[in-house]
C-alpha positions as CSV (number, residue, x, y, z in Angstrom):
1,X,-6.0,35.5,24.1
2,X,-8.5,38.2,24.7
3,X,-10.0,40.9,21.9
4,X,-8.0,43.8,24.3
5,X,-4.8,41.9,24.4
6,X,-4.7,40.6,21.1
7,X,-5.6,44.2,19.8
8,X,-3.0,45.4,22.0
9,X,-0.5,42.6,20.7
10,X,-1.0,43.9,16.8
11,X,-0.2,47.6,18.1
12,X,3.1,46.9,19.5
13,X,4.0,44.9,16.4
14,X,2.6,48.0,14.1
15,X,4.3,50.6,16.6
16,X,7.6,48.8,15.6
17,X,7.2,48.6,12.0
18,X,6.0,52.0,11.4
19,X,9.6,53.0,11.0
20,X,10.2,50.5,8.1
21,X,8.0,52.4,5.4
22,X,10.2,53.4,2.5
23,X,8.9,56.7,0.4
24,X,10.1,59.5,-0.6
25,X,8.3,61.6,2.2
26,X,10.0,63.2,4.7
27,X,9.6,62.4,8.5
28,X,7.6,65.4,9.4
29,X,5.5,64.9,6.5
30,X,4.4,61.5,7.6
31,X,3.4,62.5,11.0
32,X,1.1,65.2,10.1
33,X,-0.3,62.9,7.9
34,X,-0.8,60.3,10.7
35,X,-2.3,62.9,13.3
36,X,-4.5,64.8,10.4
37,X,-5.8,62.0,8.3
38,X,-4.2,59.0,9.3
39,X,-1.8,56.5,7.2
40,X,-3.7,53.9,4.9
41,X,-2.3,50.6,5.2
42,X,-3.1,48.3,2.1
43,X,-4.2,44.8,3.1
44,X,-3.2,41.8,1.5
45,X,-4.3,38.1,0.8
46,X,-2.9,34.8,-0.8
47,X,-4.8,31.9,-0.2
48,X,-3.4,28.8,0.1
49,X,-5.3,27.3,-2.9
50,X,-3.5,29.7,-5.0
51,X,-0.2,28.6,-4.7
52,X,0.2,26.3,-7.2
53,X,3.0,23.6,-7.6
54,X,4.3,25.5,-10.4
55,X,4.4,28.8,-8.5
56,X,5.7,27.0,-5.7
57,X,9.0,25.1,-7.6
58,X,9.2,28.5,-9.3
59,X,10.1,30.4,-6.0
60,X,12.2,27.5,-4.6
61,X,14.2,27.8,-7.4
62,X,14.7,31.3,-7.3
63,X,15.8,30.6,-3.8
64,X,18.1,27.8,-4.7
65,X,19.9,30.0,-7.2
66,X,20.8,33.2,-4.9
67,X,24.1,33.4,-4.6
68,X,23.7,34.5,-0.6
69,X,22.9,30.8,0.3
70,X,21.5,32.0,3.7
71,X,20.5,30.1,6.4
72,X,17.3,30.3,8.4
73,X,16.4,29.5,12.2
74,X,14.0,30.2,14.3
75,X,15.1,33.1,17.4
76,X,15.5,32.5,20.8
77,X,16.1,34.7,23.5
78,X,19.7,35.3,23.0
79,X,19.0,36.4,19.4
80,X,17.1,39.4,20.2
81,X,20.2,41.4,20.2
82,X,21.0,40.7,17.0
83,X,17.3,41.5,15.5
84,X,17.8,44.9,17.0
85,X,20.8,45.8,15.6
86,X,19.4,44.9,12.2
87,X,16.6,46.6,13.0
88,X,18.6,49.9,13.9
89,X,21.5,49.1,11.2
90,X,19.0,49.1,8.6
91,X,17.1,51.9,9.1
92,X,19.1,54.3,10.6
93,X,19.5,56.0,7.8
94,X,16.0,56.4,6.3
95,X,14.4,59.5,6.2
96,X,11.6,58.0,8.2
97,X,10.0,58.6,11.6
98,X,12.9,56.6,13.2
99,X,13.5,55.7,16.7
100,X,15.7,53.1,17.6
101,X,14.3,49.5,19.3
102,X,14.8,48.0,22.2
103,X,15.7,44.2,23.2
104,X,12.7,44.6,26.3
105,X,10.8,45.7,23.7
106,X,11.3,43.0,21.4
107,X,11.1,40.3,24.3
108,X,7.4,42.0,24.3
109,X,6.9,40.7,20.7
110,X,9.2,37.5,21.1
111,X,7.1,36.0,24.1
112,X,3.2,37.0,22.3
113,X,1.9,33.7,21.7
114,X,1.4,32.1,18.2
115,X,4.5,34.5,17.5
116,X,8.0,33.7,15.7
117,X,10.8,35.7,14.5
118,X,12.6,34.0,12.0
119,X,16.8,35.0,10.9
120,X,18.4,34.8,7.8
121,X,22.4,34.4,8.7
122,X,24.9,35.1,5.9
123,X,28.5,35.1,5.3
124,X,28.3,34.2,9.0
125,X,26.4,37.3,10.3
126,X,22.5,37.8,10.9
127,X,21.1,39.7,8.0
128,X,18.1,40.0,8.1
129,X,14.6,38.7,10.7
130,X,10.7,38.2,9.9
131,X,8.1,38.1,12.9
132,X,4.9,35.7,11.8
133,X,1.7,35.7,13.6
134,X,-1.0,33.0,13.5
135,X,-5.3,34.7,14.0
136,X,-8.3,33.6,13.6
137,X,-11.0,31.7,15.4
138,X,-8.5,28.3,14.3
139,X,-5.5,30.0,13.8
140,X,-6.4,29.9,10.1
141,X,-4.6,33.0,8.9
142,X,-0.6,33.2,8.8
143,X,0.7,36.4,9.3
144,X,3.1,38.0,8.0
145,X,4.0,41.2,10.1
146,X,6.9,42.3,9.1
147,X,10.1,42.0,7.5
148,X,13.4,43.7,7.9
149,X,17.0,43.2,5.6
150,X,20.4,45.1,6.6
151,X,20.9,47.7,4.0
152,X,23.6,45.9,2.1
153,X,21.6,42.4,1.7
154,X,18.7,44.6,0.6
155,X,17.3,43.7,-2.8
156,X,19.2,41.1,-3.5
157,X,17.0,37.9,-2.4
158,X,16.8,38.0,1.1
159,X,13.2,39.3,1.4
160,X,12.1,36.3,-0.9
161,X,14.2,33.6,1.3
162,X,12.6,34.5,4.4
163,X,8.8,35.2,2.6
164,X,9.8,31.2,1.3
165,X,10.3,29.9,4.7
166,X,7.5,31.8,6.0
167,X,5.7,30.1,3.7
168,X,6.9,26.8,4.7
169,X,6.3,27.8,8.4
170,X,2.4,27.9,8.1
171,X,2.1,25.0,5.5
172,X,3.0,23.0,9.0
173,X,0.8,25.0,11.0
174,X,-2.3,24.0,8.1
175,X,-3.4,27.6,7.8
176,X,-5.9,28.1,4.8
177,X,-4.7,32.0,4.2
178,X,-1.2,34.6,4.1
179,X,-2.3,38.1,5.6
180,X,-0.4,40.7,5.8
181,X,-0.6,44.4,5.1
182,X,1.6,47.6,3.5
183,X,1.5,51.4,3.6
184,X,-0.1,52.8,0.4
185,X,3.3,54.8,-0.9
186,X,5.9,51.7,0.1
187,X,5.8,50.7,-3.4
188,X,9.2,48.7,-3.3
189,X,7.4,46.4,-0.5
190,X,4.5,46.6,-3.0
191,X,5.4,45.1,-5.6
192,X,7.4,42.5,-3.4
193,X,4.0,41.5,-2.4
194,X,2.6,41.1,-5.2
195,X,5.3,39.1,-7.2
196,X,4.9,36.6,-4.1
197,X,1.1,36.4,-5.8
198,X,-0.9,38.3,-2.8
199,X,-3.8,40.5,-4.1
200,X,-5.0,43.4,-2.0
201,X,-8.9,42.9,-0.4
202,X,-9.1,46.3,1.6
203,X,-7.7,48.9,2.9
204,X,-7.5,50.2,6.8
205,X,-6.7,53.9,8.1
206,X,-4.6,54.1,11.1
207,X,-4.3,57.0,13.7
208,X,-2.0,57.8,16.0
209,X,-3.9,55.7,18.9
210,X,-3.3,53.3,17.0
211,X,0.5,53.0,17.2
212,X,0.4,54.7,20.8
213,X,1.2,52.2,23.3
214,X,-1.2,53.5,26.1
215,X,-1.5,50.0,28.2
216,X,0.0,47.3,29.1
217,X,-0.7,43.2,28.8
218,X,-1.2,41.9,32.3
């Protein structure tokens, strides 16, 4: 893929996942800050040396022991239905800069290459999705670019099954490093991060050009 599509690739993923910030900012507050200053997106890291066997069988076990007992698959096309009603379900009621997605638009994402949107399924219902991305010169870095739960799965596990099978996705793909990045005031997906063990190594300022989808991928 070429620099202006793959750059254009990471802004329709951001575009879609600018709604899924949590603070307690208002939505007009947000978008002066993104035309004014810009939103600061914290970037994260784990390498893969750093997940330890211990660390490993610790978050396995925490998965093993969640009472939602959810099952993960990999979407296809007749899924992207369902990963928009979560998307909307779920954040329809934030006080964030919200507008609701689309199933063309998420074909857009579902047919990027190196792309895959994982679904948790619970109780017999779709719950919750996470879209990884693979960069790099050799595909090296797994990326995770974002994750969303329905409202009344939230914070109890879900998040941490699908982070565990994203896991599991790029140990079979042999990348050497998790990426992934989260705006400065989310600090419920903060310290989500961080108990999975990543560690912040910079920090990148995004305008509104920057979520603007101004082109399109031949």
């Amino acid at each position: 893929m070429s620099e202006s599509k793959l750059n254009l690739k990471k802004k329709r993923i951001r575009s879609f996942f600018l709604t899924y910030e949590e603070s307690s900012e208002s939505k007009e507050d947000i978008q002066d800050e993104l035309i004014n200053v810009g939103l600061k997106y914290i970037q994260m890291r784990l390498p893969i040396e750093k997940i330890s066997p211990d660390f490993e069988l610790k978050i396995k076990e925490k998965v093993e022991h969640n009472i939602l007992r959810a099952k993960i698959r990999e979407a296809k096309l007749e899924d992207l239905e369902n990963v928009k009603n979560i998307y909307n379900r779920a954040w329809l009621t934030s006080n964030e800069p919200y507008s609701p997605i689309t199933v063309d638009a998420l074909k857009d994402i579902y047919n990027y290459q190196d792309t895959v949107i994982l679904i948790a399924r619970v109780y017999g219902n779709d719950a919750g999705f996470i879209i990884l991305d693979r960069e790099g010169l050799k595909k090296e870095y797994g990326i995770i670019c974002g994750l969303g739960v329905e409202i009344r799965y939230q914070r109890k596990g879900l998040g941490t099954i699908l982070g565990l099978e994203a896991w599991n996705f790029f140990k079979e793909k042999g990348v050497t490093e998790l990426r992934c990045e989260v705006y400065e005031k989310n600090s419920a997906s903060q310290f989500f991060i961080n108990s999975m063990g990543f560690e912040e190594f910079g920090v990148k300022v995004y305008k509104r050009n920057d979520f603007t989808l101004e082109e399109e991928l031949e």
